[in-house]
Structure formats: C-alpha cells, structure tokens
C-alpha positions in Angstrom: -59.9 50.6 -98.2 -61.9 51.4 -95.0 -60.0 51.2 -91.8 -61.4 49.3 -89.0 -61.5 50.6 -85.2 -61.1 48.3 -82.4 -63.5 49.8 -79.4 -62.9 47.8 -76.2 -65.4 49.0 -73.4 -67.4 47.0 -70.9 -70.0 49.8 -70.7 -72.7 49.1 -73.1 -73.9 52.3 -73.7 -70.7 53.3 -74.8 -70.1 50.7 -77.0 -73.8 51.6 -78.8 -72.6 54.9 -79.5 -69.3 54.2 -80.6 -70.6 51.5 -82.7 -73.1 54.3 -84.4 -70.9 57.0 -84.7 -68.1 55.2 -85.9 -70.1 53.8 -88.8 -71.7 56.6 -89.9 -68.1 58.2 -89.8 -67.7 55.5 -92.4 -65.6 52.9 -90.3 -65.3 49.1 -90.0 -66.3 48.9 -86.6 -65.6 45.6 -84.1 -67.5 46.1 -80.3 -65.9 44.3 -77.2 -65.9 44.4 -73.6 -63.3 43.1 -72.7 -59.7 42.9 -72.9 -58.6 39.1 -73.7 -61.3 39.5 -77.2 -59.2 42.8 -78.0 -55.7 41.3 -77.5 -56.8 38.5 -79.8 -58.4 40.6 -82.9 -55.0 42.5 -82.3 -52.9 39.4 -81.8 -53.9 38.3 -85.8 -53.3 41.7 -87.3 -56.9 43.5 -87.1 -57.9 46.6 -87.0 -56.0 49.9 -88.3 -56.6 51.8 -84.8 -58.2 50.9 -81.2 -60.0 52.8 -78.8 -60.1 51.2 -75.6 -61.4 51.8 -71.7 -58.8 52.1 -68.7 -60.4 49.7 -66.8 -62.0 46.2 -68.2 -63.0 43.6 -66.7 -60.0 41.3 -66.9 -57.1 43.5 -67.9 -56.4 47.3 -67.4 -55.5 48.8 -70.7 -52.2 50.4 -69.4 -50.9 47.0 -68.6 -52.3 46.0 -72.0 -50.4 48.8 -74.1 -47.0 48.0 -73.6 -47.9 44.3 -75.2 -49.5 46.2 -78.0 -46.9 48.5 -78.7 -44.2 45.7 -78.9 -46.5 43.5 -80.9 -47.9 46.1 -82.8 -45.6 49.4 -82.7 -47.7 51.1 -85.7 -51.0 50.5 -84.5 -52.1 53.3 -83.1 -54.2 53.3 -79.8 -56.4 56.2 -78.2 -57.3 55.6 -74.0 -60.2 56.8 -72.7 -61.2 56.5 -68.9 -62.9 58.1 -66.4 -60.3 58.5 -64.0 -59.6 61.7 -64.9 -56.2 62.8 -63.7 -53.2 64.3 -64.9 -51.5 61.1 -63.8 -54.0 59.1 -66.2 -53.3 61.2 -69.0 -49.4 61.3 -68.5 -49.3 57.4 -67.9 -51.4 57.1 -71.2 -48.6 59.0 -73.1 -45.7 57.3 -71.2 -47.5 53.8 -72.2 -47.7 54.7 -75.9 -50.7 55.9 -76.4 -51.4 58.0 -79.5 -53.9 60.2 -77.4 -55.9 60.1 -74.3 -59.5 61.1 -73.8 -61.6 61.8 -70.5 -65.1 60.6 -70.1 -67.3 61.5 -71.1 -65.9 62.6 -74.5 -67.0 64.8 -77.5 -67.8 62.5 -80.3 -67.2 65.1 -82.6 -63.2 65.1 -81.4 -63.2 61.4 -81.2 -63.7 61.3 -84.7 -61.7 64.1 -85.6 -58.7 62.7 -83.8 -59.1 59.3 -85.3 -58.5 60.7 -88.6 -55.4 62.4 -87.7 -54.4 58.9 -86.1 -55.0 57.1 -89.7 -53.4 60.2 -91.6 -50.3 60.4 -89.8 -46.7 59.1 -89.6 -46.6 56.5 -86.5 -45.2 57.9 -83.2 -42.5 56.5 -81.1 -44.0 55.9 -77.4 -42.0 58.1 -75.0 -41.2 56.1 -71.0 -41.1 57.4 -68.1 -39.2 55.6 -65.2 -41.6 53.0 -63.3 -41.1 55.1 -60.2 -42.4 58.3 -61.2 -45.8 56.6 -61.2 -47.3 57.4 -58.5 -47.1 61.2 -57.7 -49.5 63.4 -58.7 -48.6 66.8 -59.1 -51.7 68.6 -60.7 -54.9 68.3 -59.3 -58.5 68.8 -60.4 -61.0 66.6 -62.8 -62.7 69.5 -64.6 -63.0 69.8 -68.1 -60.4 72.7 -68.3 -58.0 70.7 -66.1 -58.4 67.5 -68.6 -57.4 69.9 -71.7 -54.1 71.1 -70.0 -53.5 68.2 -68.8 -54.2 66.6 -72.4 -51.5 69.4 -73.9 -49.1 68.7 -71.0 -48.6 65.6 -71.8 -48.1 65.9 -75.2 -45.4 68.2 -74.8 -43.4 66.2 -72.3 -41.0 64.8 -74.4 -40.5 67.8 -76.5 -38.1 71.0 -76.2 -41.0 73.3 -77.2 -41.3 76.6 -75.8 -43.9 77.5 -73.4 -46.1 80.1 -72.4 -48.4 79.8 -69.4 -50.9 82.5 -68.5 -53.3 83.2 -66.0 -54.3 84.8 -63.0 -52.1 85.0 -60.0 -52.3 82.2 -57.9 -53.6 79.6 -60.6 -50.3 77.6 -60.0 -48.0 78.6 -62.8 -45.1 77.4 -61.3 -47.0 73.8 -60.6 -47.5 73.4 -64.2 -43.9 74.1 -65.3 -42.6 72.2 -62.5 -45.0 68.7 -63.8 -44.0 69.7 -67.1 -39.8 69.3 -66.1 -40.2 66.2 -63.7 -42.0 64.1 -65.8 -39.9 65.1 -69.1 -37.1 64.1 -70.6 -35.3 66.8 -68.8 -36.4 65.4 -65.6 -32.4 64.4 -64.8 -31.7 68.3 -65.4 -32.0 71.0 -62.9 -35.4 72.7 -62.7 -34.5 76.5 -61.7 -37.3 79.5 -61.5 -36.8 83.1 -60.9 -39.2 85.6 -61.0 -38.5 88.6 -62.8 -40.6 91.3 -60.4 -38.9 89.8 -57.3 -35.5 91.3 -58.7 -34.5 94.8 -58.8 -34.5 95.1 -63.1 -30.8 96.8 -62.7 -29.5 93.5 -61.9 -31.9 90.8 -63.7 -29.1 90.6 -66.6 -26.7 89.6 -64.1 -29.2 87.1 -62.3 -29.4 85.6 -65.6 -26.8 85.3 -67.2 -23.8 85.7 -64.7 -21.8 88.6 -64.3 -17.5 88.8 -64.5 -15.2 90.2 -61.8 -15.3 93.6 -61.7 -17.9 93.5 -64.2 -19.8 96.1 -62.1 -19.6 98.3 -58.3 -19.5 95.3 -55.8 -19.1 92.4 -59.1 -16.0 91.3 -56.2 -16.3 87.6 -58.2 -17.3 85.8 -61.0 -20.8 85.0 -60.3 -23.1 82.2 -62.3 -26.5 82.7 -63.9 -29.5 81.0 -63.9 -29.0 79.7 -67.5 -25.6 78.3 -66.5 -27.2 76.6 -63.3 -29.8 75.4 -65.4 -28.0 73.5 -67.9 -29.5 70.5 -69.2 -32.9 71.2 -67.7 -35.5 74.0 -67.4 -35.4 77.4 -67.0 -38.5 79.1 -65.6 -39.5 82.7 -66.0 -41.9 84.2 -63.9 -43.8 87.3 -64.3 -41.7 87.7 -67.5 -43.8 90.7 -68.4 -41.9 92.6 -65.7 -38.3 91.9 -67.7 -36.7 95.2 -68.6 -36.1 95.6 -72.3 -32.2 95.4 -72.3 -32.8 92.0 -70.8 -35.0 90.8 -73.3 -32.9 91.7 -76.3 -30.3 89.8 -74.1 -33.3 86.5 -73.9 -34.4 87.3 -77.6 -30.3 86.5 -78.7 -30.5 83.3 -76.0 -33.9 82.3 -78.1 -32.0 82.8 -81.7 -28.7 81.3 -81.4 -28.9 79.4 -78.5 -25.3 81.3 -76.8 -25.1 84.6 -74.3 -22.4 86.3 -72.4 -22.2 87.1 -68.6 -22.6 90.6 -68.1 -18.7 91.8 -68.4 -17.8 89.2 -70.6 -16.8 88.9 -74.0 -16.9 84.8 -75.1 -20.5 83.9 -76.2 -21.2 80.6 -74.0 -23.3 78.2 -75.7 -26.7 76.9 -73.8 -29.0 74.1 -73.9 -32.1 75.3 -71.5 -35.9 74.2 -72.0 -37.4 78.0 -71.5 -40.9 78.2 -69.9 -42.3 81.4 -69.7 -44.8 82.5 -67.6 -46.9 85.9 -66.9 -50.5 87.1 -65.5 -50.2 90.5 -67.2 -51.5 91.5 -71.2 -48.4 91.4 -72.9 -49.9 92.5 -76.0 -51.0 95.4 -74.5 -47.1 95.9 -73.0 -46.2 95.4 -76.5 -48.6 98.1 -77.5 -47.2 100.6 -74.8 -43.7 99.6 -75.8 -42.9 97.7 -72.8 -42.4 94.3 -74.5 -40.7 93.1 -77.8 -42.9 91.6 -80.5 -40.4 89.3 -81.1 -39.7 88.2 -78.3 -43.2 87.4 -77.3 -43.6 85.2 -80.7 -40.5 83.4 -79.7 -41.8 82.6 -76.0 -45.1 82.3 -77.2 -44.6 78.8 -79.2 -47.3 76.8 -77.2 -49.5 79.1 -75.4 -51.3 77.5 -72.2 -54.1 79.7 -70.7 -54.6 78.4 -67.1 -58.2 78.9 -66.0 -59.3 80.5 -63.1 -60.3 78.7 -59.8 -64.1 80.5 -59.7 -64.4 78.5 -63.3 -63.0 75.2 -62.6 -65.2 75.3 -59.1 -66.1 71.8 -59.4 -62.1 70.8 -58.8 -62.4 72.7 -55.5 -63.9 69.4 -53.2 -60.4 67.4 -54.8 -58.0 70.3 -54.0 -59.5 70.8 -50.7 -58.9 66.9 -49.7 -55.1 66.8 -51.4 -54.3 70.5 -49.3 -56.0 68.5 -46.4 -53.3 65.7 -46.6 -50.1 67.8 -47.4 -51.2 69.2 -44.1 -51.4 66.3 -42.0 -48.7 65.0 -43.6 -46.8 67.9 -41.6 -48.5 66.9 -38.1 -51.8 68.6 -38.3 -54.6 66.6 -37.3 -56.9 64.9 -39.3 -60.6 67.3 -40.2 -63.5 66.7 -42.4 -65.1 69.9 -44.2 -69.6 69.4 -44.1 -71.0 69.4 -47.7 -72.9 72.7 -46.7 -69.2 74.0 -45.9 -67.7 72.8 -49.8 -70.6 74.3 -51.5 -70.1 77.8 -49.9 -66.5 77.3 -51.1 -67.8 76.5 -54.8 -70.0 79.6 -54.7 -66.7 81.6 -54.0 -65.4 83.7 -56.1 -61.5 82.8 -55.0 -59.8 86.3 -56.0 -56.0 84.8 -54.5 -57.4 81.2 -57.0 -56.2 77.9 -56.2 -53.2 79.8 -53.4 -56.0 81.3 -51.8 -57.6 78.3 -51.2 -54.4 76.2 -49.9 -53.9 79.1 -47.4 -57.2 79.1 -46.2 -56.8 74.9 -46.2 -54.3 75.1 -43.9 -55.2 77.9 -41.7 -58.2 76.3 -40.9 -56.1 72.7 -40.2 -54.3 74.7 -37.8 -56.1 76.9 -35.7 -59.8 75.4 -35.4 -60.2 72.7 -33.1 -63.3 71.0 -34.9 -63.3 67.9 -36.0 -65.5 68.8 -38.8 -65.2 72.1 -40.8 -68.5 73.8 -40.8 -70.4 76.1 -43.3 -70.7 78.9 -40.7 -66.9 78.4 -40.0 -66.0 79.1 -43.9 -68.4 81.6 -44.4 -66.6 83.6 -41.3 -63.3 83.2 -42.8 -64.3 84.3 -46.1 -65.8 87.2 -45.0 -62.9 88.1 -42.6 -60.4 87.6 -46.0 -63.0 89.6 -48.3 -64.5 92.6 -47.1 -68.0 93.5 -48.4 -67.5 90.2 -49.4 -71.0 89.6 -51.9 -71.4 86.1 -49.9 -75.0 86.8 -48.2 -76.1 85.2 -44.5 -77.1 82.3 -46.2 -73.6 81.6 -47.1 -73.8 81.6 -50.7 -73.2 84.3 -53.7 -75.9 87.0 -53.4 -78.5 87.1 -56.3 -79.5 90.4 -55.9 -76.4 91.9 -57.2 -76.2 93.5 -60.4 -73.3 92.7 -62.8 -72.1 96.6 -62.1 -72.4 95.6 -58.3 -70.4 92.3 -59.0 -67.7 94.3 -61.0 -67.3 96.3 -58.1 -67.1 94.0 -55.3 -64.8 91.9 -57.4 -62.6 95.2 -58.3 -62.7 96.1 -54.5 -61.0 92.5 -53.9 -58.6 93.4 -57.0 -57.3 96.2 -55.8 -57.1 95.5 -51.7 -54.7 92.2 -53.0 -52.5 95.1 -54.0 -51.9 96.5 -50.1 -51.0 100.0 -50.4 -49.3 99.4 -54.1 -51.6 100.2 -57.6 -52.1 97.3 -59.4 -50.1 97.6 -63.3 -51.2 100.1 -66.0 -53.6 98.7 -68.7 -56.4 98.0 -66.2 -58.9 99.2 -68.2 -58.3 96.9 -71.5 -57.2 94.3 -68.9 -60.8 94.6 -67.3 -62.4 94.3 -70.1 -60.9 91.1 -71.6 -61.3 89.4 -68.0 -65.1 90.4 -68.9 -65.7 89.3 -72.2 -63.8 85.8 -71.9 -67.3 84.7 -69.5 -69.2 86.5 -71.3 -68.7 84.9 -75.0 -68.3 81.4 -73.3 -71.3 81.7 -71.5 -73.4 82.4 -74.5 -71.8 80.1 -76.5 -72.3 77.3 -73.7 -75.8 78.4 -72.9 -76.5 78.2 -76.8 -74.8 74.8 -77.3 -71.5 76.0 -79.4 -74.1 77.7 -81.8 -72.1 80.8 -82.9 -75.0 81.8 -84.8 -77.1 82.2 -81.9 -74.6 82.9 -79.6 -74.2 86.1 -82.0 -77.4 87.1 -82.0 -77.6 87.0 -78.3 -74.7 89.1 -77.5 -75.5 91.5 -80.4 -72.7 91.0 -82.3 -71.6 90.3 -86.1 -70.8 86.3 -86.4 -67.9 87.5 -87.9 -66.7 89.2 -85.0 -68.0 86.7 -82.5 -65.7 84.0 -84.3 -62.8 86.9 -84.5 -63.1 87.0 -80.5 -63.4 83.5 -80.3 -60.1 82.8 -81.8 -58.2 86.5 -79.8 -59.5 84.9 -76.5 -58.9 81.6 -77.0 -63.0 80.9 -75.9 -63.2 76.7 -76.2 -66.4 76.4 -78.0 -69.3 73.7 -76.2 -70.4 71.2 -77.8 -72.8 68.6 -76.8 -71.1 65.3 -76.3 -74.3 63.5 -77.6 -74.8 61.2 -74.7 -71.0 59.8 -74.7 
C-alpha cells in the first residue's frame, strides 16, 4: 500500500513543493498549516509518517511531539525549522523525533530519509532533563554546523566511539564536551587530557594509574584518568601524539574493556565513553609507523571532521555576539562591532579558527574604549596578529594574489603559530590534502554536485574524482530546488 505523509507548514511555498515532490516520490500526501488539523488527522490513525515545521501558528511542534509520541509511539515524525541551532536539533531528538532537518533542506535527502523512516524498526525517543534546555553550547547556523550538529545528536544516547578531527582551534574539546552533557552519560564525570601536554614517559601512568613503587618517585598509589572517569567520558586530545606502548595499552582498553595501573598485576574492568580527538594525518602516522592500524579503526567508529572557521565564515557575526556576552557576563562593558567591521572579519582567513576569534573578541572588550568596534579597529588588530597579513588597505582579502602567493602567506601564518618550534613531519602530504579538500568542493559546488563536470574541470578521471570524494570526506552540493 502507499504510505501517506503528514506535512504541517504554514509557509505556502513549502507546502507546494512538498506536495510535488512527495507525489512524484510516489506518496499519499495531506497539506496543512497548522497544528490543531495535524493533531486531528493524527488523533484518528492517519498517515504512516509526518513532516512538520517548529513553529505554526497555534502550536509549536516540540510541544506537539510528546502528545504524538504517547499517542502514536510508532509513527514516525521528521522536524524541520529554521532556527537552526544545535539546541533545535538536540531538543528535536530528546522530543522523539525520528530526524531533524534545517531550512532550507535538500529535497533529495528529505526523500531519502523518508524511506529509511518507512523501512525501519521504530525508535524509542531518548529525554533529556527539562532543565538542560536552555544552554547552548555549540554555536553557528551554517550548513556544516547543521550536519555536525545533525550527527551529534544522533549519537547522544549511544556508547559509540568517536573521532573528531580538524584544525587547531576549531573547538574539539566543545564538541565532546556537548556530546557528554547532554548524553546519557551526562551524570558521569567528563575528564580530558591531552596527550602532547604530557611528557610520553609518563602518559601510561596518567592513564591508567600507577602502583607504589611502581616507578623512581611512584611514593603512592596514584589513579588514572580511566579510573576518575568512570561512568562518564573520557577525552583524548591530540591522540596522535600517544607513544606506541600506550596505545597497545588503549588498543587492550578498546578490546576487552579492562587495564592495569602501571605496576600492577589485576586487570580492572572499565566502563568509559572514549572520544578521540587529533588535528594531525594519522594515516600518514600510520604510514611512518607512528600509529597502530588497529587502533585507529577502533577509535575511528564515527568519524566527525570539524570544518574550519575561514569555511563556515557566515557563523562568524553569531560567534562574535555569544563571545561578546560570555564577556560581559564577566564585567566587561557592553560594545557593538559596525557591519564594515564583521565583513572584514568574514574575509579573514582565521589561522588560530574559532580560538582565534574568541581571543581577539575579548581583547578588543577589554582594552578599546569604543562603544562601537570599527572596521579600521579590526583591520589593525589583524594585521598586528598576522604579519604580511594578505588583508589590503581596504580591509578585505587582496585579489591580486595568486594561489602560490596565498599558499605562502597562509604557510608564513602556519609556521609563525609554531614560535620557535617546527610544526610535525608530514607537512608536505599534510599540505596537500588541506589543498585539495577546497579545491574538489569548490568545483563540485561551482558545478552543482555534477561530478561529471566537476571532473572535467579539475582534469581528472570521474573515477578518481569520486575516489577523492569518498578519502576526503568532500559533502557533495546539491541544489535544494527552491526548498
């Protein structure tokens, strides 16, 4: 029998399309805008699957869902809004939705994710406590920030491992921290540790624990990390710089789920959520011999890549107002930043990413006197934190430099972030998959997701194109058709 979709939306456009695209999906279709006609149809046992809007005239569809859910447990319900915020999509999850989508949306995936709905076994909603509401710990409404948020909350109440890459600065930490508080190991401890802050002679014994007299100075027992974070989440930073006696150490924790203190002889059984997290190659480690296969497949379960500042530049105006009031939330006064003064910050190329952008946030707060923050004010900072910087007198990204004058200015940047310190081996393959990420995105975005075309323009066999595609994890464009 043909299923029939349930599309509440008091946009009319948007119930056109729907309308269209759902029945030439082949779908039963039923069109309101508002939420009292929906509750009814739903009420007498219509409709195999619903696609609503947030906000509706007379009801907002979370307070909707939970009504739904107790009526209707099976039916399964996929929220779209345009409040796009990684609040929205974790209150969609915790209110039983089956899945939550940002507008606008791909059509394309609306339909794809409908069929899954229909095709698979019925999901238990997950809650979250009525206080955790209100927080919100990720910021940013850009396409890239609506996929991670999408995957976050779909891993929330799972034990899955996880593996977050990315430059430094993109907020790591931040993402495995959201991930823990609004889990179901949010009643756990949360504890981090970053593997190159530790000298790698004693990251065993930070941890697992060491025994008394385990080593020179081992005076006392001493607990490790996995003991303190019992019941929760365990985060490991820069886990590319873990010596390879510790990971055969991690790879046993990973396998059977016990380790020993350094010293000690009785395996201790352990229940940690491991996130993982690194802003170095570690194929290419594995290829030197620096890393374990293994134990990268075993961290690696869910890979999240997260995206650079310079290519999420349209969050930057929402990061610059939350940074704004954590700071005058600490006794800073109040400022305002021009328009002129956010769109040189969007032409920016943000080498330190989204940290380098909070420093400069509250640097400015606290030293300039200015009410408002002015584009001649940013474009002095940014020089003074850049040197050569390629931002012109006109306070935006120079045209007039080549791509080998851009590599170079942005290699300059690379390597002065390092102070008197080399940056890690590997630069060169490093360099060149930072290059040809942009690259293959930007042809396939400028060619509308056509890999044929987007072939032809690079020079390159479509075979290989879709080869790269999948190695670099490039999210293909497609045209949301008006949606």
């Amino acid at each position: 029998m043909t299923a029939t979709i349930l599309v509440a939306d008091d946009d009319a456009a948007i119930r056109t399309v729907l309308n269209q695209a759902l029945t030439r999906a082949g779908y039963e279709v039923r069109i309101t805008s508002n939420a009292a006609t929906l509750w009814r149809w739903i009420s007498a046992g219509e409709g195999d699957l619903v696609v609503t809007d947030v906000i509706m005239p007379d009801e907002n569809a979370f307070d909707l869902l939970p009504r739904i859910k107790k009526a209707r447990p099976e039916l399964p319900v996929l929220v779209m809004s345009a409040q796009n915020t990684f609040m929205t999509a974790i209150k969609a999850s915790e209110k039983g939705a089956y899945d939550y989508l940002p507008k606008p949306f791909d059509l394309t995936e609306l339909i794809a994710i409908i069929g899954r709905a229909l095709a698979e076994p019925k999901r238990k909603p997950a809650r979250l406590d009525d206080d955790m509401q209100d927080g919100m710990p990720l910021v940013g409404r850009s396409a890239a920030m609506q996929e991670i948020y999408r995957v976050l909350a779909r891993l929330m109440q799972t034990d899955l491992t996880l593996m977050i890459t990315g430059e430094s600065g993109t907020g790591k930490e931040l993402v495995a921290r959201a991930l823990h508080d609004y889990g179901k190991r949010r009643n756990g401890p949360f504890v981090a540790i970053n593997m190159a802050a530790i000298p790698r002679d004693l990251i065993e014994s930070e941890l697992f624990g060491h025994e008394k007299g385990a080593f020179t100075g081992a005076q006392n027992r001493s607990t490790g990390r996995f003991e303190q974070a019992e019941g929760g989440t365990l985060f490991l930073d820069e886990i590319g710089d873990m010596p390879m006696d510790a990971q055969t150490r991690l790879l046993r924790v990973l396998q059977q789920g016990e380790y020993t203190t350094v010293g000690g002889r009785t395996p201790i059984r352990t229940d940690v959520r491991i996130v993982a997290a690194t802003n170095k190659d570690l194929k290419h480690l594995i290829n030197q011999g620096l890393f374990r296969e293994d134990l990268y497949y075993r961290l690696n379960v869910v890979p999240l890549r997260l995206p650079p500042l310079r290519d999420r530049a349209e969050d930057i105006p929402d990061l610059v107002r939350h940074f704004m009031q954590m700071a005058e939330k600490e006794g800073l006064d109040a400022k305002r930043f021009d328009s002129e003064a956010l769109d040189l910050m969007k032409a920016y190329a943000w080498p330190g990413n989204v940290r380098e952008l909070e420093n400069l946030v509250r640097r400015l707060m606290a030293l300039y006197p200015q009410e408002v923050i002015s584009r001649e004010i940013i474009e002095s900072e940014l020089r003074s934190d850049v040197p050569d910087s390629p931002i012109d007198k006109m306070g935006t990204r120079s045209g007039s430099l080549t791509i080998a004058q851009a590599v170079e200015e942005n290699m300059r940047s690379y390597f002065a972030s390092f102070g008197e310190n080399l940056p890690p081996p590997g630069l060169y393959d490093r360099v060149l998959t930072e290059l040809e990420y942009p690259l293959i995105l930007a042809a396939l975005t400028a060619t509308r997701g056509n890999q044929i075309k987007a072939a032809d323009l690079l020079g390159l066999n479509r075979n290989t194109l879709r080869k790269k595609i999948r190695e670099l994890g490039v999210s293909v464009y497609r045209s949301s058709r008006g949606a």
